[in-house]
MARNUDREN-580731 format. One line per field, with one value per residue (C-alpha): residue in three letters; x, y, z. Coordinates in nm, 4 decimals, always signed. Each point is the difference from the previous one (the first is absolute). Layout:
residu = c(ALA_...)
xx = c(X_...)
yy = c(Y_...)
zz = c(Z_...)
END
This chain:
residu = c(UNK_UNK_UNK_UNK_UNK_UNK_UNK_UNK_UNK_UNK_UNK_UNK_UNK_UNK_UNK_UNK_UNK_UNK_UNK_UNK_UNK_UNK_UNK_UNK_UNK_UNK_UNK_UNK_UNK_UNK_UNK_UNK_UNK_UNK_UNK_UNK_UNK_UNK_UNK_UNK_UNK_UNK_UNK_UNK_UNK_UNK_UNK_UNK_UNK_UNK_UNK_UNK_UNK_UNK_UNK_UNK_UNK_UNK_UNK_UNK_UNK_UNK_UNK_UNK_UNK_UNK_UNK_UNK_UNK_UNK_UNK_UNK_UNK_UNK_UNK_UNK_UNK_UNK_UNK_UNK_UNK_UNK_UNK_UNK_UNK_UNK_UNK_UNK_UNK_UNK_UNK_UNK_UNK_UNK_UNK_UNK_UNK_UNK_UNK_UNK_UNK_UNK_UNK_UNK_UNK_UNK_UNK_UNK_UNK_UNK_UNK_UNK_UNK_UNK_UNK_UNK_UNK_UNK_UNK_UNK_UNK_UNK_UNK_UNK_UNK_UNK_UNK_UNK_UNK_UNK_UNK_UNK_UNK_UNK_UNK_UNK_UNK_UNK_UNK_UNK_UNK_UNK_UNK_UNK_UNK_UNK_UNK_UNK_UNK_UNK_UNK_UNK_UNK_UNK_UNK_UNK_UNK_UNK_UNK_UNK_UNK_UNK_UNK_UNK_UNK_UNK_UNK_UNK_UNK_UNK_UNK_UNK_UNK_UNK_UNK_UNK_UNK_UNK_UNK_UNK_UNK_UNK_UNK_UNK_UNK_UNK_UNK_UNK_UNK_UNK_UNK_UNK_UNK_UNK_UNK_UNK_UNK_UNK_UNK_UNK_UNK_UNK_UNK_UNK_UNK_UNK_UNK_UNK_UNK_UNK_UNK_UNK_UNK_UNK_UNK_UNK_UNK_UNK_UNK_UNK_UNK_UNK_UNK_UNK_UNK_UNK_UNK_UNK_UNK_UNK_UNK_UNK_UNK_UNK_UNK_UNK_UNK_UNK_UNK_UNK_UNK_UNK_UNK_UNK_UNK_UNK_UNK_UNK_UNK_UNK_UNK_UNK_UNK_UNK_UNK_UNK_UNK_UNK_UNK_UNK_UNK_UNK_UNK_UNK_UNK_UNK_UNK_UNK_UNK_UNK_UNK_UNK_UNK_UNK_UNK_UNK_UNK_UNK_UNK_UNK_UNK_UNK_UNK_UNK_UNK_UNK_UNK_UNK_UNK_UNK_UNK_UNK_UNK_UNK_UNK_UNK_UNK_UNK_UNK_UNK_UNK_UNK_UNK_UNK_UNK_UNK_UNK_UNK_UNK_UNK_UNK_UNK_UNK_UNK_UNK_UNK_UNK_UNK_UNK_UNK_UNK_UNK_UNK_UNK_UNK_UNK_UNK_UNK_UNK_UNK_UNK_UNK_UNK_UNK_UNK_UNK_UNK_UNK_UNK_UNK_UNK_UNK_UNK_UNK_UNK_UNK_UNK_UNK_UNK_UNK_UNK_UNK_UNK_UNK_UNK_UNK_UNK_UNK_UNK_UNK_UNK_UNK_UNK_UNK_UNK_UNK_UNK_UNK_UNK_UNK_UNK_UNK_UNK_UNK_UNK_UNK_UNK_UNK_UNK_UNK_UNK_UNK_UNK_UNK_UNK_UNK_UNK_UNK_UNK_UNK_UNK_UNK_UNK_UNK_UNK_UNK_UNK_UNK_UNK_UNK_UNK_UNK_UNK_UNK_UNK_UNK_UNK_UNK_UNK_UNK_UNK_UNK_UNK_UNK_UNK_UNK_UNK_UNK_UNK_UNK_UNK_UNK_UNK_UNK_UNK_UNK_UNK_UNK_UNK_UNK_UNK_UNK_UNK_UNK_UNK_UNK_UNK_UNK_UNK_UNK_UNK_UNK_UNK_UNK_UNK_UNK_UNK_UNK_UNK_UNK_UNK_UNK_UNK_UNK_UNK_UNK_UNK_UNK_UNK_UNK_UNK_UNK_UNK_UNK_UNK_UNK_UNK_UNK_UNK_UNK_UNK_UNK)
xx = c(+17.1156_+0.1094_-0.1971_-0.1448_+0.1488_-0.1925_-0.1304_-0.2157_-0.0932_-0.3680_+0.0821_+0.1814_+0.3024_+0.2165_-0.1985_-0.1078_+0.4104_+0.0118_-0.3078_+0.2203_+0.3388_+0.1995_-0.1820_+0.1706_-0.0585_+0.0721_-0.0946_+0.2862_-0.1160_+0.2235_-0.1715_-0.3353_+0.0381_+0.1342_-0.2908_-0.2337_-0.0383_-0.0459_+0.0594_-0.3190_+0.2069_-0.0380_-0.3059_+0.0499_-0.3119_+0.0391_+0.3911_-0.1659_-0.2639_+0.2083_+0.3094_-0.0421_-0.1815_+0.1738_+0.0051_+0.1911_+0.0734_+0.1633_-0.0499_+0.1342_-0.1417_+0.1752_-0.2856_-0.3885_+0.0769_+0.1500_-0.2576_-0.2450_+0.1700_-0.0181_-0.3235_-0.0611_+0.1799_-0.1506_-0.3371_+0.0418_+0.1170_-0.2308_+0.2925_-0.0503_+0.2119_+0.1027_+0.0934_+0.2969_+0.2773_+0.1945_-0.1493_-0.0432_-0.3437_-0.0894_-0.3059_+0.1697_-0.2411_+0.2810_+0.0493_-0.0896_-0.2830_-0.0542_+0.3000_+0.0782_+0.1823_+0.1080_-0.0006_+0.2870_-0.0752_+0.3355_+0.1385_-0.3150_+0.1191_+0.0335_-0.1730_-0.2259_-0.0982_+0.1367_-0.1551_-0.0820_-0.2577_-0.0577_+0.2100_-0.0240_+0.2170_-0.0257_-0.0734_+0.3621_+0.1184_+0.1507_-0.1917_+0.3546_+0.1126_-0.2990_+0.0198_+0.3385_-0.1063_-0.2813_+0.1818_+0.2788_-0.3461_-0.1201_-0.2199_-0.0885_-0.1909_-0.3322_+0.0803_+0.2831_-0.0184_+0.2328_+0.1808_+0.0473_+0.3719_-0.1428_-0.3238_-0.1728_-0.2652_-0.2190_+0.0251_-0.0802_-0.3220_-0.0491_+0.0332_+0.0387_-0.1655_+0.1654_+0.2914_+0.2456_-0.2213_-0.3407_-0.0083_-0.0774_-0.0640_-0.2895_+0.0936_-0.0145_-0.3902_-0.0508_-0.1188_+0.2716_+0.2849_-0.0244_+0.0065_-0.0004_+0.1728_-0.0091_-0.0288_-0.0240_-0.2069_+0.0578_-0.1656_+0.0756_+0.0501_+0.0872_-0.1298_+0.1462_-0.3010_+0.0477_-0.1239_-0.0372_-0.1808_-0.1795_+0.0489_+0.3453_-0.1623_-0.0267_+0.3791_+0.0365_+0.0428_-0.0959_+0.3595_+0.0564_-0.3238_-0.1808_+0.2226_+0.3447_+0.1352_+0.1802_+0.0360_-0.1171_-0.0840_-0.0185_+0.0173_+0.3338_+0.0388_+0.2233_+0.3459_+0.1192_+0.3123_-0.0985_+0.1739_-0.0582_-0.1115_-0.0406_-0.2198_+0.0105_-0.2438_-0.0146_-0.3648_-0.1751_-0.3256_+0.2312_+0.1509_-0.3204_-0.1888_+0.3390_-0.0344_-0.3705_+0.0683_+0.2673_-0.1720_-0.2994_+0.2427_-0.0514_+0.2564_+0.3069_+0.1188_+0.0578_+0.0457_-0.0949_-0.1196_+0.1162_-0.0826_+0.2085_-0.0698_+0.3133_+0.1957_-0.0510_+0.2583_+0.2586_-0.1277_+0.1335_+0.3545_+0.1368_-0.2173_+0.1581_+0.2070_-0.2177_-0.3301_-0.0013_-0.1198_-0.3807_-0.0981_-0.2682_+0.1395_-0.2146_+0.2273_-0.0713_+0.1421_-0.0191_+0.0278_+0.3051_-0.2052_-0.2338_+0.2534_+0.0109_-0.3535_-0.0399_+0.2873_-0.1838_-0.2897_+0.2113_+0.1128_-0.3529_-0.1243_+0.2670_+0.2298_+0.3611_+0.1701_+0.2203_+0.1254_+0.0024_+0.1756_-0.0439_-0.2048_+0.1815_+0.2723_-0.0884_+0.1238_-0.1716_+0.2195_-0.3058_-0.2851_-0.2522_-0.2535_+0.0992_-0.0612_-0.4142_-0.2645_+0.0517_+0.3369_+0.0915_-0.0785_+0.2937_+0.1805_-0.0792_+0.0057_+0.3705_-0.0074_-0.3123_-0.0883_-0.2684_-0.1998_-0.2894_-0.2846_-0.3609_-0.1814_-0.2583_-0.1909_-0.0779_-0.3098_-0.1342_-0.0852_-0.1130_+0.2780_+0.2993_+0.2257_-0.2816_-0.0089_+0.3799_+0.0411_-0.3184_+0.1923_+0.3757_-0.2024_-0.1578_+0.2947_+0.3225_+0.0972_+0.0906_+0.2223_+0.0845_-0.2261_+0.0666_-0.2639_+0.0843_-0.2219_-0.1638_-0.2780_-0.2603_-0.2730_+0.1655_-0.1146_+0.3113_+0.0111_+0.2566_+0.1350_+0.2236_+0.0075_+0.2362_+0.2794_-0.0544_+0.2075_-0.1527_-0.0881_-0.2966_-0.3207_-0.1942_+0.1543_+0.0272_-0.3885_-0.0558_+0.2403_-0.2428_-0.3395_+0.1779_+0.0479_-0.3428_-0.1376_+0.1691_-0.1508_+0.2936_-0.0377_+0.2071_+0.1286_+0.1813_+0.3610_+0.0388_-0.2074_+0.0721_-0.2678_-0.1780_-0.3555_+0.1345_+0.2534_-0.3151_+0.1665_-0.1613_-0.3325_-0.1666_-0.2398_-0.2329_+0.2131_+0.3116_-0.1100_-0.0813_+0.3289_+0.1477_-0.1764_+0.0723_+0.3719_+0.0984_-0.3020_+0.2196_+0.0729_+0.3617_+0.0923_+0.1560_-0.2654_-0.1407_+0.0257_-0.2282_-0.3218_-0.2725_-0.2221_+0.0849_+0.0142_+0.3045_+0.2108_+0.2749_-0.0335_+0.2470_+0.0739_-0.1371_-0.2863_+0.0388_-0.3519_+0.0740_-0.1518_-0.0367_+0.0685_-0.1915_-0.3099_+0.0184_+0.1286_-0.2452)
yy = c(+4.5009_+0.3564_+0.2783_+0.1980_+0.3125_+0.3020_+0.0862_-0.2959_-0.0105_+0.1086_+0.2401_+0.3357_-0.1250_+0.2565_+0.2619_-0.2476_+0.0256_+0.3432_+0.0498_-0.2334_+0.1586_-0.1103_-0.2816_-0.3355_-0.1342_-0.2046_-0.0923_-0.2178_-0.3424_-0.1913_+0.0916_+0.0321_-0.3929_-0.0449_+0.1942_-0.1030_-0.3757_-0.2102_-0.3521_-0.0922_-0.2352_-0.2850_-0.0369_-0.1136_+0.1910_+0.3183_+0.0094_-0.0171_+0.2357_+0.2701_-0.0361_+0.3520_+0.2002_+0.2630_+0.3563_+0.3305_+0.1503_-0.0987_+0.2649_-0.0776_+0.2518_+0.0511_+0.1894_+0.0883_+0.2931_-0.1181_-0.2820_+0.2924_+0.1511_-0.3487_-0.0175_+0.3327_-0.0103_-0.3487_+0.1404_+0.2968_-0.2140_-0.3077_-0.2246_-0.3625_-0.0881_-0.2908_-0.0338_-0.2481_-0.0310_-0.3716_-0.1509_-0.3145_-0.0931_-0.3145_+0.1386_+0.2554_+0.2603_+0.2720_-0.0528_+0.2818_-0.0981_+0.3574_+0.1387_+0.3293_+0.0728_-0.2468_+0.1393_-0.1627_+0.0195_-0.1371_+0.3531_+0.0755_-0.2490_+0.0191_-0.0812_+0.2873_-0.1483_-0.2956_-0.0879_-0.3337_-0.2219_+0.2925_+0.1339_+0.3162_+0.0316_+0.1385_-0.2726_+0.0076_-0.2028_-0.3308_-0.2437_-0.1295_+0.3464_-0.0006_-0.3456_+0.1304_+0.2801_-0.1449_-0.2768_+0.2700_+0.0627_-0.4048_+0.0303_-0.0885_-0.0249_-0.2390_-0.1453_+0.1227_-0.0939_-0.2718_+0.2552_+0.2110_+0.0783_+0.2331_+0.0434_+0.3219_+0.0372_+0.1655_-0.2283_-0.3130_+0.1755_+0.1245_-0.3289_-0.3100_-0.1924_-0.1194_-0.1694_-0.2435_+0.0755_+0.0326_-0.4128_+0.2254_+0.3436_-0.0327_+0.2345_+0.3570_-0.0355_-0.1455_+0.2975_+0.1761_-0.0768_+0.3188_+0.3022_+0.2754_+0.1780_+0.3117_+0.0575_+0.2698_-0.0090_+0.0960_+0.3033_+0.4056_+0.0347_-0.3273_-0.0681_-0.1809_-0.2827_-0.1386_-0.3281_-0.2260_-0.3239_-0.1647_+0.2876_-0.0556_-0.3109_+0.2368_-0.0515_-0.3479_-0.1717_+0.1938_+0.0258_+0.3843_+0.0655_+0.1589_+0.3200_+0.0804_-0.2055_+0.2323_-0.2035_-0.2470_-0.1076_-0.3411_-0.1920_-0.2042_-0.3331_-0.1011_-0.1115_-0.3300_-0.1972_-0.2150_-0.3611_-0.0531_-0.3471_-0.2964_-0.2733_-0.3301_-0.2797_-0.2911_+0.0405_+0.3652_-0.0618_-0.0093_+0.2870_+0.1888_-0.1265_+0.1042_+0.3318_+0.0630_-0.1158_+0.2085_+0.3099_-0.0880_-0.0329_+0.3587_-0.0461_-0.0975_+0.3690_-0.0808_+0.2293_-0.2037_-0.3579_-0.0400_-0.3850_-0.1221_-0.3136_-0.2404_+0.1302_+0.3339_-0.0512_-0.1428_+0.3353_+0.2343_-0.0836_+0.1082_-0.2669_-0.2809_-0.0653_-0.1022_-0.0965_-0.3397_-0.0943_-0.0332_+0.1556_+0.3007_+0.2931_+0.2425_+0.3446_+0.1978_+0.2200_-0.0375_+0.2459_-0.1067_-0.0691_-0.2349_-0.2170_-0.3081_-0.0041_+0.0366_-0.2648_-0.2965_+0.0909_-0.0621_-0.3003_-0.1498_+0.0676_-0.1997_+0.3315_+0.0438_+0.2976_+0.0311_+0.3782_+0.2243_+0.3435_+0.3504_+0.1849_+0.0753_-0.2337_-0.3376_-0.1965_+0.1502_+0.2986_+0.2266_+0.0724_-0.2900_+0.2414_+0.0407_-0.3620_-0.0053_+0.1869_+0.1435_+0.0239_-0.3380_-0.0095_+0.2296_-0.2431_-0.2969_+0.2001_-0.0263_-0.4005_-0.0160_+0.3059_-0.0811_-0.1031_+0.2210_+0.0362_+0.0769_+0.1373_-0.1993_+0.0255_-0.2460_+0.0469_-0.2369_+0.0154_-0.3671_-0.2067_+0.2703_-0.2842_-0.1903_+0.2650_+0.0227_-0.3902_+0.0058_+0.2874_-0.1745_-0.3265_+0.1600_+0.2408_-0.1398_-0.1669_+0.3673_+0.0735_+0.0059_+0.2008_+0.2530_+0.1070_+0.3293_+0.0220_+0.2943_+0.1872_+0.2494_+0.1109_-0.2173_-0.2983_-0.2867_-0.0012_-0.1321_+0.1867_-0.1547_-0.2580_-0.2645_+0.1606_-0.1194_-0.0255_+0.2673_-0.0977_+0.2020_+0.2566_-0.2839_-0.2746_+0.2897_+0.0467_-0.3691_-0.0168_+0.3132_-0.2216_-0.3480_+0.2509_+0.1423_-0.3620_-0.1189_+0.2787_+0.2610_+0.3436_+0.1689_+0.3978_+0.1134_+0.0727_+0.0163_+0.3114_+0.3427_+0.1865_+0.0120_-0.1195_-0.3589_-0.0666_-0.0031_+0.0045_+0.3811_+0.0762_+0.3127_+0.1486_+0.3422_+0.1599_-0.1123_+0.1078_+0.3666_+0.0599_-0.1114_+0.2481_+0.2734_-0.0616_-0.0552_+0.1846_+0.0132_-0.3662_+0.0460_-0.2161_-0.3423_-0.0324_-0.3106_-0.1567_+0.1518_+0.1817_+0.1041_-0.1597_-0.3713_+0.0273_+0.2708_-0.2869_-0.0963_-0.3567_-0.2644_-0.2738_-0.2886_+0.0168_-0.3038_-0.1775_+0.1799_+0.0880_+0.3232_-0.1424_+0.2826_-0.0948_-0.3262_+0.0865_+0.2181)
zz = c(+24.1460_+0.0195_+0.1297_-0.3173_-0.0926_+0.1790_-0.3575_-0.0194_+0.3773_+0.1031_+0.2996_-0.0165_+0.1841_-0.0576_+0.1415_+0.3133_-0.0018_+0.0326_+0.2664_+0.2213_+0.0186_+0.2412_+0.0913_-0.0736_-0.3277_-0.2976_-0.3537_-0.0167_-0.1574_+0.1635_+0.3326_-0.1481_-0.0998_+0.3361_+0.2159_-0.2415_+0.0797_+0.3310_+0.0852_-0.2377_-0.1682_+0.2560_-0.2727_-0.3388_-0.0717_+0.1570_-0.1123_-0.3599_+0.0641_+0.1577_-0.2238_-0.2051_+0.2937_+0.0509_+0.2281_-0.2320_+0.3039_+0.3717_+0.2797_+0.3368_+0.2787_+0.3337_+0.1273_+0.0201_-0.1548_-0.3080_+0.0007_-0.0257_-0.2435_-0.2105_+0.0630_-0.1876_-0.2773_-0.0688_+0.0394_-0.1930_-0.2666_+0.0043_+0.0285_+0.2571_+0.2693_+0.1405_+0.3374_+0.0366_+0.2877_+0.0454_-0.3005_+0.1657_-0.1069_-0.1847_-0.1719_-0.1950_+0.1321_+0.0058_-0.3656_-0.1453_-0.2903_-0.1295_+0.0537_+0.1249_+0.3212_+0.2342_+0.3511_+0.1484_+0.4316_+0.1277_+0.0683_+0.2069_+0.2901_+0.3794_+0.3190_+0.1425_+0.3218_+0.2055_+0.3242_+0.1988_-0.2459_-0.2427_-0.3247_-0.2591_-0.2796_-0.3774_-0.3026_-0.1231_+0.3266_-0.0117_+0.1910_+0.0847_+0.1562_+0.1577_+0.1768_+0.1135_+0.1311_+0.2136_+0.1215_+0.2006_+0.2195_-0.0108_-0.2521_-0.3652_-0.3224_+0.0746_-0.3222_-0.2515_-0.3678_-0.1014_-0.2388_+0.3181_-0.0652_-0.3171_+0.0232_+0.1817_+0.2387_-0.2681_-0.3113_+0.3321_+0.0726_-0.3687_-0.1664_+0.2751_+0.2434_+0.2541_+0.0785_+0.2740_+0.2829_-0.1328_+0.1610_+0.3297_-0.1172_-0.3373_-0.2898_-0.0855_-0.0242_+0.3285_+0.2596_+0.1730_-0.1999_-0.2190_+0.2973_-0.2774_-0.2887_-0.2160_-0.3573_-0.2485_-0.2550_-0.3583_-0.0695_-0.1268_+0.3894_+0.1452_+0.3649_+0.2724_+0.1699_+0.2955_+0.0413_+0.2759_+0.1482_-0.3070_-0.2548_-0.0051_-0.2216_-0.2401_-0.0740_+0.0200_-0.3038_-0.2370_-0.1306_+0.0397_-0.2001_+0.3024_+0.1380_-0.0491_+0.3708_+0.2003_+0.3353_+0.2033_+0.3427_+0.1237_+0.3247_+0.1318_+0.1357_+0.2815_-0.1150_+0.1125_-0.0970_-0.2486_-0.1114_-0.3788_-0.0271_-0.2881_+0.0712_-0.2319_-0.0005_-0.2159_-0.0783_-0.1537_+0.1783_+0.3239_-0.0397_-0.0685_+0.2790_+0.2157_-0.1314_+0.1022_+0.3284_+0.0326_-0.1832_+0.3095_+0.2685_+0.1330_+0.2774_-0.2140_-0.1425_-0.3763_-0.2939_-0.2824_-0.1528_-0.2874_-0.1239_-0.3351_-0.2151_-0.1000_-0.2490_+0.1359_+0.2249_-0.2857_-0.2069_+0.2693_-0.0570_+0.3729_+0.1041_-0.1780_+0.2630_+0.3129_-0.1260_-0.0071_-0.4050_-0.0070_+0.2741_+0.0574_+0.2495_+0.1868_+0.0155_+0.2802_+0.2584_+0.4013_+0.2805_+0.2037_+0.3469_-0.1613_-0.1879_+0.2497_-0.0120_-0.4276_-0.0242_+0.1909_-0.1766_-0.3237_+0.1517_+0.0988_-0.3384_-0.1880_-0.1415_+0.0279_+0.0162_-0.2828_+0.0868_+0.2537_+0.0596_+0.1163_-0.2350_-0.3312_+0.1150_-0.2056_-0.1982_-0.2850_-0.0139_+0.0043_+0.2816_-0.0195_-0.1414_-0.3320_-0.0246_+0.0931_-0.1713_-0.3488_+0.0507_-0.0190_-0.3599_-0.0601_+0.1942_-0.1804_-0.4033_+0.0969_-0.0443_-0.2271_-0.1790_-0.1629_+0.3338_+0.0656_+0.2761_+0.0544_+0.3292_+0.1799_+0.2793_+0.2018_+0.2972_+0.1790_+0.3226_+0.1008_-0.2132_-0.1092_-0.0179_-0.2253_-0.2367_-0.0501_-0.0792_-0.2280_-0.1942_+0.0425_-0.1441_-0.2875_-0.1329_+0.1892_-0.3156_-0.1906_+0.2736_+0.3767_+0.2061_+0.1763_+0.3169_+0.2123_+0.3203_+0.0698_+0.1733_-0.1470_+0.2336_+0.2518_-0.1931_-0.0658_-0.3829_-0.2439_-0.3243_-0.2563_-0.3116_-0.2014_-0.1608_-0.3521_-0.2891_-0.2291_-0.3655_-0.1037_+0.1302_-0.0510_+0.1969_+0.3137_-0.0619_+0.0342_+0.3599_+0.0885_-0.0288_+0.1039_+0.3521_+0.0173_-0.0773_+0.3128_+0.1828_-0.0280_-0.0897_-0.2552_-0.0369_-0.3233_+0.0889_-0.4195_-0.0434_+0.1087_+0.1440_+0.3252_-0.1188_-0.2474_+0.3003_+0.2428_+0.2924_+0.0821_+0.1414_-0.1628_+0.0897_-0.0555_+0.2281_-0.1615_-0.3176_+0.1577_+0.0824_-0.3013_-0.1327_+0.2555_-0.0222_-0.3552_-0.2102_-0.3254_+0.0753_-0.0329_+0.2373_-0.1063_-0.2892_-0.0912_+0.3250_+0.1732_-0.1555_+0.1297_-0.2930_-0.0015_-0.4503_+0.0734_+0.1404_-0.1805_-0.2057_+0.0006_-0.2121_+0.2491_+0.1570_+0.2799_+0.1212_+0.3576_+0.2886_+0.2009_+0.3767_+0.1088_-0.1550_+0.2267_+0.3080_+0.1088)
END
């Protein structure tokens, strides 16, 4: 679909044109299409859903100033923004639902401080630049998205979680992991707020809806050498309870555990070639000085190690990462396309393993299951779900309550805003500063409203669960 002629659109964009001048940017529709859409169609809802959305206008600011100066003319003409940089989201949140300008942050990039366990840089910087940066001092990213190669450190904050990593390090809502940021809100004079400790929470996931992100400040981890490493086992329960061990076993350094269900393995093509047919494989990642100990460990448990390498050196042809978390969807549309994926939650703190077979028992037969181990409030959990073949809203409701029936909860990766995803905690406060930064509620509308009715409505509405509600 074409972007409408600028007769029919709703907001004065030729004379938003002329307030900007010389700063970059476009009504072509070719990029508008382009900028306009994210990696929402991993869903076969939300690729229906966000089909026709469409922004009228693409600005691309290189600095605060001419952010300000965005800001303005968008005020001062009642037209929304939507803040977008890599586009790598699977929620579609940086679709644009009422059109208008998208604010396109990749020009606004580069590190502002670099010291010893601490980094500063703008929201337009890749979190790939800005693992290679860290790592000339030893250092790096507590946990990188999967996506890292295009995605920036503000759309991670502004729409993830966490990430290869968060097995040791908890997610972006975990205290500590968020040092600070600034934003600016949307207003005749737009402000710059500093926020740090738990305000910067006010950012987090609310997909750009609370403050124009201007940079961010987060805490490093030590950099080791780290040997990329597939595990197979003959058995799935095996390989899960090898993965919580492994996940508890503070002294190995490890990255990530990722735990696959046969034919995952035969779905991720590269892997065709060493997992033995059948088998489960845990995918994880090991700190070079604690390898001797993390292979007899493999070895006691009944694993073999299928492939090992230097990180971004397998087989594969790719870093291990972009084959764990939601990424390994992509990887496996390439085989199946019409495979899809839910996110559960699974808690438990007496029987974790318990709680993943009840779930693998009850739903294994839609598809194999797929468990990533990680930690909120320094609590072992597991996140993940079968990768079904999808057929219709209906059947993915009825995986949804075949989960929670086995104890799981469920979030709505087919909906696009921050309250029917559930995976945000609001609050009065949060709500406050909505207000305070975006009083024309400009920002990203529909995602994010202060009154609940405001929120955009989607086709589906899943029988989910907000995690926060239950984990306290």
């Amino acid at each position: 679909m074409n972007t409408p002629p600028l007769s029919t659109c709703p907001y004065p964009i030729a004379e938003i044109s002329a307030a900007l001048g010389d700063i970059e940017h476009t009504t072509d529709p070719i990029l508008i299409r382009r900028k306009s859409q994210d990696r929402n169609a991993v869903s076969p809802l939300l690729r229906q859903m966000m089909a026709d959305k469409r922004a009228d206008m693409i600005v691309t600011p290189k600095t605060l100033e001419e952010i300000r100066r965005t800001v303005q003319a968008a005020v001062r003409h009642q037209t929304p923004i939507t803040v977008r940089a890599g586009g790598t989201a699977n929620y579609g949140q940086s679709v644009p639902l009422k059109g208008g300008i998208v604010l396109d942050m990749t020009a606004y990039a580069g590190i502002t401080r670099l010291e010893p366990g601490l980094l500063r840089a703008r929201s337009g910087t890749l979190t790939a630049d800005i693992d290679t940066e860290a790592r000339k001092i030893g250092w790096e990213m507590r946990f990188p998205p999967t996506t890292k190669q295009g995605a920036t450190i503000g759309g991670h904050v502004a729409g993830g979680q966490g990430g290869p990593g968060s097995v040791v390090y908890g997610t972006w809502r975990d205290r500590g992991n968020l040092v600070g940021a600034s934003v600016l809100t949307v207003e005749e004079e737009p402000r710059v707020i500093e926020l740090t400790g738990r305000d910067a929470q006010f950012i987090h996931h609310t997909y750009g809806a609370t403050g124009i992100i201007l940079e961010i400040e987060i805490p490093l981890a030590p950099a080791f050498p780290w040997i990329e490493a597939v595990v197979a086992f003959p058995d799935y329960m095996q390989a899960v309870r090898f993965g919580i061990d492994l996940a508890n076993a503070a002294g190995i350094i490890r990255k990530v555990v990722s735990v696959q269900g046969w034919p995952t393995p035969w779905l991720f093509k590269p892997f065709r070639a060493f997992v033995p047919e059948g088998h489960a494989i845990v995918s994880t990642m090991i700190g070079q000085q604690t390898w001797a100990d993390f292979a007899q460990m493999v070895a006691e448990m009944g694993g073999q190690i299928v492939a090992e390498a230097p990180e971004g050196q397998g087989p594969y042809k790719a870093p291990l990462t972009e084959f764990v978390f939601g990424h390994a969807l992509v990887q496996i549309q390439k085989t199946e396309p019409k495979r899809a994926v839910l996110e559960g939650f699974f808690r438990d703190t007496a029987d974790l393993a318990g709680l993943i077979e009840r779930v693998y028992h009850k739903v294994g037969h839609h598809g194999p299951l797929r468990v990533e181990l990680i930690r909120i409030s320094g609590e072992l959990v597991g996140t993940g779900a079968p990768y079904f073949l999808y057929e219709s809203p209906e059947q993915m409701a009825g995986i949804v309550r075949e989960m929670q029936e086995a104890g799981a909860l469920v979030s709505n990766s087919h909906t696009s805003n921050v309250r029917a995803v559930g995976k945000k905690e609001i609050t009065a406060r949060d709500l406050a500063f909505k207000r305070a930064v975006d009083p024309h509620g400009l920002l990203n509308p529909g995602r994010f409203e202060v009154e609940e009715s405001a929120d955009a409505s989607f086709a589906l509405a899943l029988p989910t669960d907000s995690w926060d509600r239950r984990l306290g």
